[in-house]
Gaussian input, Z-matrix of N, CA and C with variables (Angstrom, degrees):
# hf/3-21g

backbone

0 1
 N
 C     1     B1
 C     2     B2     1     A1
 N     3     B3     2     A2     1     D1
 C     4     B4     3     A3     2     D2
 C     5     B5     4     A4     3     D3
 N     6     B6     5     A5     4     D4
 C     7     B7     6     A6     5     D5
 C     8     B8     7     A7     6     D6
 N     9     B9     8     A8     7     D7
 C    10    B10     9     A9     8     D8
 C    11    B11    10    A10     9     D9
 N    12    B12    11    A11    10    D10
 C    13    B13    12    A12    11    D11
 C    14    B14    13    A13    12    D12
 N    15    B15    14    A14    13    D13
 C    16    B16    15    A15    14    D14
 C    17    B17    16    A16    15    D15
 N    18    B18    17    A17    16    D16
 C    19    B19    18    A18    17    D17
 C    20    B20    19    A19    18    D18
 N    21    B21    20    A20    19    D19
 C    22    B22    21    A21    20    D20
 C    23    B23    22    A22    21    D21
 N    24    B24    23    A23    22    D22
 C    25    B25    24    A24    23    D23
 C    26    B26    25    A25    24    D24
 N    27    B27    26    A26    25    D25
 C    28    B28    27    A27    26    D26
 C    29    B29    28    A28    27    D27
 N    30    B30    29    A29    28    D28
 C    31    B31    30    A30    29    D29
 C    32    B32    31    A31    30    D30
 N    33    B33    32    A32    31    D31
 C    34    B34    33    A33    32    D32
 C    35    B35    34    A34    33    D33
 N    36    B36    35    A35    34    D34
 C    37    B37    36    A36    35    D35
 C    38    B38    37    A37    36    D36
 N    39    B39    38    A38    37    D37
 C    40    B40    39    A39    38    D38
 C    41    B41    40    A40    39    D39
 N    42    B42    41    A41    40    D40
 C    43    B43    42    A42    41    D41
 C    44    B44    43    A43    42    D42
 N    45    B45    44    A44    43    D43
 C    46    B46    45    A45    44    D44
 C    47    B47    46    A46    45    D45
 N    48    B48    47    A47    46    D46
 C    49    B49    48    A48    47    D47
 C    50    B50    49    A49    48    D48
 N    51    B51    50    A50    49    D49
 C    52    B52    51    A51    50    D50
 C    53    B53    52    A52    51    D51
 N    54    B54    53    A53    52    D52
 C    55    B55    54    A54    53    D53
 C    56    B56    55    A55    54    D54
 N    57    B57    56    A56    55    D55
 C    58    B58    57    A57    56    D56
 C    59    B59    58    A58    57    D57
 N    60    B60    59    A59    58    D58
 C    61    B61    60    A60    59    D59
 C    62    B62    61    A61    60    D60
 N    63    B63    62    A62    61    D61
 C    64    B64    63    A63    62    D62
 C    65    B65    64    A64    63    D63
 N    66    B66    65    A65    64    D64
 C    67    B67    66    A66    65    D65
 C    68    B68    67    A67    66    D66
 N    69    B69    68    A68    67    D67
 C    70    B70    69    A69    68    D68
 C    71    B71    70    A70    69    D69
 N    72    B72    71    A71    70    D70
 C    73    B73    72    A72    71    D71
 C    74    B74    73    A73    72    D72
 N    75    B75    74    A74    73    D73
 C    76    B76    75    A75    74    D74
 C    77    B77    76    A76    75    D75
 N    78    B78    77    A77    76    D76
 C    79    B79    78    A78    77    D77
 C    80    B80    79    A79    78    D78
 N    81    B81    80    A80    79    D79
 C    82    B82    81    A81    80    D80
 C    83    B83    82    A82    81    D81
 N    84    B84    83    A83    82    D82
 C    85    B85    84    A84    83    D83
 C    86    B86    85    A85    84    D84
 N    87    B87    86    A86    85    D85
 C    88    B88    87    A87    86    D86
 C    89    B89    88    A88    87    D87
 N    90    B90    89    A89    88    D88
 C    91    B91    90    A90    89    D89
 C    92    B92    91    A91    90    D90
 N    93    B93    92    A92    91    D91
 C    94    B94    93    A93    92    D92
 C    95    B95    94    A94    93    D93
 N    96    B96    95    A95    94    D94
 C    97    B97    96    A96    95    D95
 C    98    B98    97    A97    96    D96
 N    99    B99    98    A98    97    D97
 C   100   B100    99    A99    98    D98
 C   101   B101   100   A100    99    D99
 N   102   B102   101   A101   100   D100
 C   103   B103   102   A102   101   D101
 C   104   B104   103   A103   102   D102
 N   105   B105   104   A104   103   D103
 C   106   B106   105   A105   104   D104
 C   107   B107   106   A106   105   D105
 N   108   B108   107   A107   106   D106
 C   109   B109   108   A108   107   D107
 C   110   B110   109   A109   108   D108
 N   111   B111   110   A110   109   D109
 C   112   B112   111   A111   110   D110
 C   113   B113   112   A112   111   D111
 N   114   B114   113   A113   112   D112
 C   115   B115   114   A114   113   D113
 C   116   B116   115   A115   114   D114
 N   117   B117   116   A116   115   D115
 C   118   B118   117   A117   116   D116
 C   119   B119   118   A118   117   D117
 N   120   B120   119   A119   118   D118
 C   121   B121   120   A120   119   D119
 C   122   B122   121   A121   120   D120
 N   123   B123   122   A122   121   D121
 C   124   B124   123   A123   122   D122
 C   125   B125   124   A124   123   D123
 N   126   B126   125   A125   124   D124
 C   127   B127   126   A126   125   D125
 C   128   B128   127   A127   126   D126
 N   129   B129   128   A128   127   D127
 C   130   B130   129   A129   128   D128
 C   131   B131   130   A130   129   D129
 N   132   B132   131   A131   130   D130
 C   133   B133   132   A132   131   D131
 C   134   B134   133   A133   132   D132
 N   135   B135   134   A134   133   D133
 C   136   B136   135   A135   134   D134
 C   137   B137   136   A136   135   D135
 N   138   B138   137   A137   136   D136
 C   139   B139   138   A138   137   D137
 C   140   B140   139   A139   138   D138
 N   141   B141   140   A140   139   D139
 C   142   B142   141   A141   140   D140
 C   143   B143   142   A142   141   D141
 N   144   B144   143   A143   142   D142
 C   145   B145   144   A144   143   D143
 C   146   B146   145   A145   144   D144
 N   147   B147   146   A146   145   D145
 C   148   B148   147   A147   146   D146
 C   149   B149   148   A148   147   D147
 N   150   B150   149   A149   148   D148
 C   151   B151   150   A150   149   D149
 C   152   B152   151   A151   150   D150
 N   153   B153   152   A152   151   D151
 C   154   B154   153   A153   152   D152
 C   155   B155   154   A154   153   D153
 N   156   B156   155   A155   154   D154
 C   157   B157   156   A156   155   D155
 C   158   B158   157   A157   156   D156
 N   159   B159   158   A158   157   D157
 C   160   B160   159   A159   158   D158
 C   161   B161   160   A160   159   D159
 N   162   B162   161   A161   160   D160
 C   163   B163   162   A162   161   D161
 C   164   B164   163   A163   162   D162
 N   165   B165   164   A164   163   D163
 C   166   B166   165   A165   164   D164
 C   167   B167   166   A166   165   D165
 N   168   B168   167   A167   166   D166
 C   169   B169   168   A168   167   D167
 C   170   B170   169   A169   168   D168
 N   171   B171   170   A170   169   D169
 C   172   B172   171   A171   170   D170
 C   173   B173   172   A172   171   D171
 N   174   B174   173   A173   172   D172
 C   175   B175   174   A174   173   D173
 C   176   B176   175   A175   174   D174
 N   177   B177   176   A176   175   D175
 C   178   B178   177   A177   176   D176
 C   179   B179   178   A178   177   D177
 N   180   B180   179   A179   178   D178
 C   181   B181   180   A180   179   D179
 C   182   B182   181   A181   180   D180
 N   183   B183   182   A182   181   D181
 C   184   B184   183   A183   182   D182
 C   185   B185   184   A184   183   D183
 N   186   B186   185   A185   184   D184
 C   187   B187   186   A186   185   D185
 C   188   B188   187   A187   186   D186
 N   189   B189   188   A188   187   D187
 C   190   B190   189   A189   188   D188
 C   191   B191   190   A190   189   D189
 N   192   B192   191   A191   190   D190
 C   193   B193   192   A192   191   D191
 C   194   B194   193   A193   192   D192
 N   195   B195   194   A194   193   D193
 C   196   B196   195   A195   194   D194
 C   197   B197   196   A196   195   D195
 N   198   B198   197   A197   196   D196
 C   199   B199   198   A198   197   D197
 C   200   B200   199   A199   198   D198
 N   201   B201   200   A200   199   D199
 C   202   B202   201   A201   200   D200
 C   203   B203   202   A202   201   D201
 N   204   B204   203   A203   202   D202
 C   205   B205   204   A204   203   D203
 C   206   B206   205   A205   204   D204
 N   207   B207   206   A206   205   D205
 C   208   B208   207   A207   206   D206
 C   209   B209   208   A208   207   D207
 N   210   B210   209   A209   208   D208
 C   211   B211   210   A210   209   D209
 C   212   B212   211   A211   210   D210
 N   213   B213   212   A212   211   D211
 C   214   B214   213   A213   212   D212
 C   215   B215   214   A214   213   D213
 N   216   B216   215   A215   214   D214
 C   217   B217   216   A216   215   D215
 C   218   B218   217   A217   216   D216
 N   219   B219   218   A218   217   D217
 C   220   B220   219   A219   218   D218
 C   221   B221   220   A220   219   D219
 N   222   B222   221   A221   220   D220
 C   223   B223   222   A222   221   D221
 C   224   B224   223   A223   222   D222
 N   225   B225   224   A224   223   D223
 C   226   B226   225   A225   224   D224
 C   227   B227   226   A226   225   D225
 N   228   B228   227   A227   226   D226
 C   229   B229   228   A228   227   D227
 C   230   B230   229   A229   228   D228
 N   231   B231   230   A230   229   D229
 C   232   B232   231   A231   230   D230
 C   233   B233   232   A232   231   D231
 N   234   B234   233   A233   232   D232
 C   235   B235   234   A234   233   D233
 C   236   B236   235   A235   234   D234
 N   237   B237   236   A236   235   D235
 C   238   B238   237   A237   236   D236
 C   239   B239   238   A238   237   D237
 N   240   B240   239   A239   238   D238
 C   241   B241   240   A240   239   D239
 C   242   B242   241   A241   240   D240
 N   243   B243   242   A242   241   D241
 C   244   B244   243   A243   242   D242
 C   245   B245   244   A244   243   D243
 N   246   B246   245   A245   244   D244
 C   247   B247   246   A246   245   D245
 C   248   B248   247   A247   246   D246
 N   249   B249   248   A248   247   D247
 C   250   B250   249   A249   248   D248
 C   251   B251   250   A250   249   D249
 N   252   B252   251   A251   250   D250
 C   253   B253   252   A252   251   D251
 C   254   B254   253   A253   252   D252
 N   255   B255   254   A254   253   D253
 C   256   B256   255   A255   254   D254
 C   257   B257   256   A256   255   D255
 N   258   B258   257   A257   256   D256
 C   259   B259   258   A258   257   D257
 C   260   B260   259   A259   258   D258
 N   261   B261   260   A260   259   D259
 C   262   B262   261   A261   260   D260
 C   263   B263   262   A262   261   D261
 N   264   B264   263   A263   262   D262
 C   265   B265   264   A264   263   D263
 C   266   B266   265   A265   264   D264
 N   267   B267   266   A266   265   D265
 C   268   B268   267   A267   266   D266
 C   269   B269   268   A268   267   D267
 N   270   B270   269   A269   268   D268
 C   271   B271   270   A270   269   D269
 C   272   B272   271   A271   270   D270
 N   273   B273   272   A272   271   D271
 C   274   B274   273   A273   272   D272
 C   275   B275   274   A274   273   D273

   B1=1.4591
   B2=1.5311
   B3=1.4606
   B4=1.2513
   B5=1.6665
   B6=1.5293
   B7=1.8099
   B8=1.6826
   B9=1.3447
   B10=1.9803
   B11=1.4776
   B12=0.9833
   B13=1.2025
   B14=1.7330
   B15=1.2688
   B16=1.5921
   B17=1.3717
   B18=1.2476
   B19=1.2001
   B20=1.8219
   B21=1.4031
   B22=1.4897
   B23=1.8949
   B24=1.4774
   B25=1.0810
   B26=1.8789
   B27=1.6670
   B28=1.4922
   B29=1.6392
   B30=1.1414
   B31=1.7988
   B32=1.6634
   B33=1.7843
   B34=1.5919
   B35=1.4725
   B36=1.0899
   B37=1.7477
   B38=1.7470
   B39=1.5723
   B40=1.9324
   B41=1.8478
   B42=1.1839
   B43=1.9013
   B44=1.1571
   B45=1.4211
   B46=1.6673
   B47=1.7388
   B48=0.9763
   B49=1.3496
   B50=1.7681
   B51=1.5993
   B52=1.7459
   B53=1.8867
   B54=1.2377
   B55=1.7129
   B56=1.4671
   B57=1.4979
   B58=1.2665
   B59=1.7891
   B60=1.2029
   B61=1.6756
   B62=1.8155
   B63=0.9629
   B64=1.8550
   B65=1.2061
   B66=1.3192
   B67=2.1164
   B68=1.3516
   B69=1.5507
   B70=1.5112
   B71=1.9153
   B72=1.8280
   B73=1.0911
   B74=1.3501
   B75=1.8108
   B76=1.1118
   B77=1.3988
   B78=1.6618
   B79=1.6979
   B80=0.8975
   B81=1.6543
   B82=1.2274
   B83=2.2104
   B84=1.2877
   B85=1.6907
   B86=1.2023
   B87=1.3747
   B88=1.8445
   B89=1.6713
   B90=0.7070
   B91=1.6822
   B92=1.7272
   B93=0.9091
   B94=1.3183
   B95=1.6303
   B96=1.5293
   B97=1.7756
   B98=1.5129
   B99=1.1753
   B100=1.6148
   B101=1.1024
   B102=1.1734
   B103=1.3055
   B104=1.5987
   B105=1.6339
   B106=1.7075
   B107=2.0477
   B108=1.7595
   B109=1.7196
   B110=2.0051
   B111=1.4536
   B112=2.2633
   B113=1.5743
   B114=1.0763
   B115=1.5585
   B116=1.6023
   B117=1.9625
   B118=1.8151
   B119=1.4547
   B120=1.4916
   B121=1.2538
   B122=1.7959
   B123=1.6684
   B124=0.6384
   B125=2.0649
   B126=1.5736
   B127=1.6311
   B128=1.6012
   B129=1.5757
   B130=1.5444
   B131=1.7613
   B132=1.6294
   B133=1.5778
   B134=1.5434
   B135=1.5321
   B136=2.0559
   B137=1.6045
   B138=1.5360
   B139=1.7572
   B140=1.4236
   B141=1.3297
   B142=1.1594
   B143=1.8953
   B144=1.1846
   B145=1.2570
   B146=1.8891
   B147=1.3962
   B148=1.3957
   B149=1.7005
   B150=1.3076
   B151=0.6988
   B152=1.8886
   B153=1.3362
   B154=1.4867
   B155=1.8813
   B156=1.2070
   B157=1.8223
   B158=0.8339
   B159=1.8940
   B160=1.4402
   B161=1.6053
   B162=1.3986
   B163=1.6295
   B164=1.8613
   B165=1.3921
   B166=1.3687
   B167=1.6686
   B168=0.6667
   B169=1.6580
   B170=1.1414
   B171=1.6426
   B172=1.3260
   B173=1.4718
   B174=1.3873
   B175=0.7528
   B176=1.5497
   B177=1.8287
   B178=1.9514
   B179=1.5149
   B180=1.0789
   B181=1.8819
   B182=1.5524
   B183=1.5069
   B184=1.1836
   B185=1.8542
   B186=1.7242
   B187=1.1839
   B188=1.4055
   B189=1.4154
   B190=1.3404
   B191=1.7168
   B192=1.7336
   B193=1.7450
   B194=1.8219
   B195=1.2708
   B196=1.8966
   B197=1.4063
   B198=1.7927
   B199=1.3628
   B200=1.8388
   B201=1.4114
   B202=1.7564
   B203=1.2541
   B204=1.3454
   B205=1.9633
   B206=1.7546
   B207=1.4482
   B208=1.3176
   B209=1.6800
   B210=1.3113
   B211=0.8185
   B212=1.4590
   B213=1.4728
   B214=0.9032
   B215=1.9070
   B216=1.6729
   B217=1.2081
   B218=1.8995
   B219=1.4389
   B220=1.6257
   B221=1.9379
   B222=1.2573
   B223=1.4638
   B224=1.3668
   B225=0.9258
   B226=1.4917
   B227=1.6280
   B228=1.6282
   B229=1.9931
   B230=1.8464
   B231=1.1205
   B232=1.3864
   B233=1.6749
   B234=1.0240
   B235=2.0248
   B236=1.8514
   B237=1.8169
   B238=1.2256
   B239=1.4461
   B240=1.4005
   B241=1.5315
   B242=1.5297
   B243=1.6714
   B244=1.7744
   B245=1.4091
   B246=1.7396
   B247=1.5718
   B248=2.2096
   B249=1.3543
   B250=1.9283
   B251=1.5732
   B252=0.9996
   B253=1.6032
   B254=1.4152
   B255=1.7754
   B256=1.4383
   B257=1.7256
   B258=1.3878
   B259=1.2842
   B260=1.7370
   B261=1.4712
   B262=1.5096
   B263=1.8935
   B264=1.3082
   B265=1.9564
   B266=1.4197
   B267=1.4091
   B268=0.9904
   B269=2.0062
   B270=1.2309
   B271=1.4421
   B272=1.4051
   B273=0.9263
   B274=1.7767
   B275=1.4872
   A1=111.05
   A2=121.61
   A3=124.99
   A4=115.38
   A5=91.81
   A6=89.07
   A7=115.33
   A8=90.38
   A9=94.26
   A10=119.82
   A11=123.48
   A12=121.81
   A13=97.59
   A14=120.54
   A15=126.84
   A16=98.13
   A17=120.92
   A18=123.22
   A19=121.80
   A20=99.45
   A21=111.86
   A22=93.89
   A23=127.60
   A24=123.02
   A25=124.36
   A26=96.67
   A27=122.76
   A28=122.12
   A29=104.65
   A30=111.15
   A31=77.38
   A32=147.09
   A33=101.62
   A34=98.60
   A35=122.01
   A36=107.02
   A37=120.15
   A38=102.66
   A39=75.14
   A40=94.93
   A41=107.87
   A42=101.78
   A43=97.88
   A44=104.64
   A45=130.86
   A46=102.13
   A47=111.57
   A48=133.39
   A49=124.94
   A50=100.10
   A51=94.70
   A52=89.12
   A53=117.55
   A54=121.97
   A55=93.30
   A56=117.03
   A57=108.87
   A58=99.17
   A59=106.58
   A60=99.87
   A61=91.44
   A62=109.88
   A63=120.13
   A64=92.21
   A65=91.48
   A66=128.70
   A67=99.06
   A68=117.07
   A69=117.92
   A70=86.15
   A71=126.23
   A72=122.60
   A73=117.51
   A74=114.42
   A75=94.96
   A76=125.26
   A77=111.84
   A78=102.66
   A79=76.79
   A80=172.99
   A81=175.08
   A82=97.30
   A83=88.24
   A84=94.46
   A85=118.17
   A86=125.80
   A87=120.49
   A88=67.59
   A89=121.78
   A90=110.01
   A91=101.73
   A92=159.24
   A93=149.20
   A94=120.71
   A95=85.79
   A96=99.83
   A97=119.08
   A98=123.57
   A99=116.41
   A100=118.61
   A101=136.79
   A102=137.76
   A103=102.78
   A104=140.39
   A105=125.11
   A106=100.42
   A107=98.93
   A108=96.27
   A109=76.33
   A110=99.75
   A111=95.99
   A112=91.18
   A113=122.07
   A114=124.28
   A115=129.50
   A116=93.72
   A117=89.36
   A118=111.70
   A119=118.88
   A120=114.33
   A121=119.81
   A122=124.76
   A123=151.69
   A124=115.42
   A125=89.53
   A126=106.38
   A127=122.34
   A128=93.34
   A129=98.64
   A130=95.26
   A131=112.59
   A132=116.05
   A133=99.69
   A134=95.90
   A135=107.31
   A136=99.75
   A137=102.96
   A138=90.51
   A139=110.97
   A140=145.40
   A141=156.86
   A142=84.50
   A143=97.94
   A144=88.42
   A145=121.01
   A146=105.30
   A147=104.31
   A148=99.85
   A149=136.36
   A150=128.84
   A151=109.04
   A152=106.07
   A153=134.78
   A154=103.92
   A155=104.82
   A156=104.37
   A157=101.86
   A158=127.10
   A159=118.53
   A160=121.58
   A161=92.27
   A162=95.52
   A163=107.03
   A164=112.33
   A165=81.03
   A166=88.68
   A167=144.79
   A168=156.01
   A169=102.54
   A170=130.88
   A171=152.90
   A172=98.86
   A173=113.93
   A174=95.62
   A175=138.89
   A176=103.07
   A177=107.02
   A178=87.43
   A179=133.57
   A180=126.92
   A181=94.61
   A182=133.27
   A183=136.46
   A184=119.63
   A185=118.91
   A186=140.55
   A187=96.81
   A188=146.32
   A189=131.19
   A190=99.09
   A191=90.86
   A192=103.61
   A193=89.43
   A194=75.04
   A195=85.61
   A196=104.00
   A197=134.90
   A198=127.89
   A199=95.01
   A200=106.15
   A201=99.96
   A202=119.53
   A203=130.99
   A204=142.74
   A205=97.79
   A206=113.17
   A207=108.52
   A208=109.71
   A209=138.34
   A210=165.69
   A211=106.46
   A212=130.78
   A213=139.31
   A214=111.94
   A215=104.22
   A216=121.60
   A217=126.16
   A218=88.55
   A219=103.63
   A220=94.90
   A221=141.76
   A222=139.89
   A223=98.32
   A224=134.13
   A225=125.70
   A226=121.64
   A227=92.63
   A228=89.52
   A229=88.97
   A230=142.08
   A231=149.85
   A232=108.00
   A233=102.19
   A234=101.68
   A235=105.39
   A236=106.65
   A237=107.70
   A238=122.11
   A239=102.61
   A240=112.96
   A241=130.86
   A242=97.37
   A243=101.78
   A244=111.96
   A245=109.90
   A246=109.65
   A247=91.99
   A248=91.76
   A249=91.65
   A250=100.68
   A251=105.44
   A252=114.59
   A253=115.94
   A254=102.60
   A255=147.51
   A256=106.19
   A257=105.22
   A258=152.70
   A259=94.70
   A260=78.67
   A261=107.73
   A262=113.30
   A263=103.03
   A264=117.84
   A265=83.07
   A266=148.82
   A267=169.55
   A268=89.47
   A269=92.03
   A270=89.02
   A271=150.60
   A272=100.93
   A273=111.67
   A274=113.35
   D1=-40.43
   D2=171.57
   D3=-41.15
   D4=-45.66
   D5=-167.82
   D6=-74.12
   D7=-23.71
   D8=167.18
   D9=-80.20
   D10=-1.86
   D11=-172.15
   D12=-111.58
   D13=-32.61
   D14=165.06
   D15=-50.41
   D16=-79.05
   D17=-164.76
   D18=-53.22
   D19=-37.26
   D20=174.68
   D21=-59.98
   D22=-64.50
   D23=177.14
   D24=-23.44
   D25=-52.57
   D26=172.06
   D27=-51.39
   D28=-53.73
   D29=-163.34
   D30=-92.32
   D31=-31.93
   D32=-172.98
   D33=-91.61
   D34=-14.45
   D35=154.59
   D36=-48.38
   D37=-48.96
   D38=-166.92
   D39=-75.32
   D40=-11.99
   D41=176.35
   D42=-38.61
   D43=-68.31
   D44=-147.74
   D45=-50.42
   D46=-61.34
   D47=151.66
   D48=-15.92
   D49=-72.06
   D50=-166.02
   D51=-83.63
   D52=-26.95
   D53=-179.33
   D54=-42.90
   D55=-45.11
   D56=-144.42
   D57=-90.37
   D58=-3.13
   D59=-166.67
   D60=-100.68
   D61=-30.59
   D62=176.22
   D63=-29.40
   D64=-77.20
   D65=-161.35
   D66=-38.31
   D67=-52.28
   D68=-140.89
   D69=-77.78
   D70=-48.29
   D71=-169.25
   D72=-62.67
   D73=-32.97
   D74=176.44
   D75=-84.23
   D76=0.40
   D77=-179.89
   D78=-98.41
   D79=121.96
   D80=10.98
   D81=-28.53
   D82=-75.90
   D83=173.25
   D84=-45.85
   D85=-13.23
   D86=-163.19
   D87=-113.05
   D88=-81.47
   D89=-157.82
   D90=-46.77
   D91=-33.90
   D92=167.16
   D93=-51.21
   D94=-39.95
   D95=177.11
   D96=-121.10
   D97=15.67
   D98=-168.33
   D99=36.34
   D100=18.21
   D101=-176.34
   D102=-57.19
   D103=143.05
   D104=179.18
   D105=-91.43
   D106=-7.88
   D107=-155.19
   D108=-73.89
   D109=-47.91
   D110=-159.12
   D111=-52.58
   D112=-41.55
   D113=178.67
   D114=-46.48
   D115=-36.18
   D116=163.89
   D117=-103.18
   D118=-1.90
   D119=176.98
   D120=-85.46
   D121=-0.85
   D122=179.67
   D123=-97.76
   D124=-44.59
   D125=154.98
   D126=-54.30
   D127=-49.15
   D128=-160.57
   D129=-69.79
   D130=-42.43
   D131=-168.00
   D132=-45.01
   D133=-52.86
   D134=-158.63
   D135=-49.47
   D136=-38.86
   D137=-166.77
   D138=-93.65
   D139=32.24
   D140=-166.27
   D141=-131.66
   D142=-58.67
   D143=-175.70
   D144=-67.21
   D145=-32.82
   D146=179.48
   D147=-77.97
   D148=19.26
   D149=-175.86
   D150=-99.85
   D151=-44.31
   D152=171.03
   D153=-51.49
   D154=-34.02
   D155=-177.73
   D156=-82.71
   D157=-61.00
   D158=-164.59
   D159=-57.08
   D160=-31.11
   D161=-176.96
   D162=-72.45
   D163=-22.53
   D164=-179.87
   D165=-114.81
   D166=53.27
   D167=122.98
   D168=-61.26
   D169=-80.47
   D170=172.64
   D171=-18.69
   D172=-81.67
   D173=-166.20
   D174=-95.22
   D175=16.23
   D176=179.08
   D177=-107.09
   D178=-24.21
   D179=-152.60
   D180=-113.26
   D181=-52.90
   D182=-166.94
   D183=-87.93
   D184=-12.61
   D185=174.07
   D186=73.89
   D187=19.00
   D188=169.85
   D189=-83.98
   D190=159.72
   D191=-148.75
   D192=-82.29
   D193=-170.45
   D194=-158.67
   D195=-87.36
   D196=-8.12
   D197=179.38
   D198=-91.03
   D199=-32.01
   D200=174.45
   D201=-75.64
   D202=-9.66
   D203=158.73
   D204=-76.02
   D205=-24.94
   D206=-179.43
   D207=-84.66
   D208=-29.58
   D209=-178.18
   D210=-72.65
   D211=-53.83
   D212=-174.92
   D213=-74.91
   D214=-44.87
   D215=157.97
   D216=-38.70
   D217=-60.11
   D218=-164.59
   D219=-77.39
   D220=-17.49
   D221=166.45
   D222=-80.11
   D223=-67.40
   D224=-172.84
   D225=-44.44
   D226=-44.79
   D227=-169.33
   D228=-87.43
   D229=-16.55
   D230=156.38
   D231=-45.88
   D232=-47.19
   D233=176.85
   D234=-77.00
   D235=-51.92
   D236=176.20
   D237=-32.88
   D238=-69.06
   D239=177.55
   D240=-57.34
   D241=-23.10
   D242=165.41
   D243=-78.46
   D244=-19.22
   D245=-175.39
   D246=-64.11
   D247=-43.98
   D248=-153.92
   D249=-67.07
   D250=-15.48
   D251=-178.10
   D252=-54.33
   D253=-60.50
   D254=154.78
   D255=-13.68
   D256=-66.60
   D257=-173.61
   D258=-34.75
   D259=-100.55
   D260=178.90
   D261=-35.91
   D262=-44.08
   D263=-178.52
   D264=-62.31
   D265=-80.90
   D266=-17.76
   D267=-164.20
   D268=-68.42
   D269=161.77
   D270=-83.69
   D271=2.84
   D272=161.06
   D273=-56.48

C-alpha cells in the first residue's frame, strides 16, 4: 500500500505541476488579449487542476478514503472540462 500511495503522491504532483503551467499561459494569453474564451479556458485548466490536489490532500492530509479523493477528483476535472468546453463554444 505504501508504494501506491508514493506513487499516487508522484503523478498528482507532476498534475499539480503541468495544470499549473497550462493555467499560468493561458491567463498570461487572456491578459495579453482580453479575450473572456483564454479567460475560461484558463478557469476550466485551474479547476481540473485544483481538482488533482484536493483529492490527494483529502485523501494523504485529511484521511478520507481513496474512492472519496476519487469522487472529489472526478467532479472537479468534470466542471473543468465543461468550463474548456465553454471555452472553446465561447469563441466561435
Amino acid at each position: 500500500m505504501m508504494m501506491v500511495d508514493s506513487v499516487i503522491i508522484v503523478l498528482k504532483t507532476i498534475i499539480l505541476l503541468l495544470g499549473s503551467g497550462i493555467t499560468l499561459i493561458a491567463l498570461r494569453a487572456y491578459r495579453r488579449t482580453g479575450e473572456p474564451a483564454l479567460r475560461a479556458l484558463a478557469v476550466g485548466f485551474g479547476t481540473i487542476t485544483l481538482g488533482a490536489l484536493l483529492a490527494g490532500v483529502a485523501n494523504q492530509i485529511v484521511g478520507l478514503t481513496l474512492k472519496q479523493g476519487i469522487v472529489i477528483n472526478s467532479l472537479l476535472a468534470a466542471t473543468g472540462l465543461a468550463i474548456i468546453l465553454y471555452s472553446l463554444y465561447a469563441q466561435r
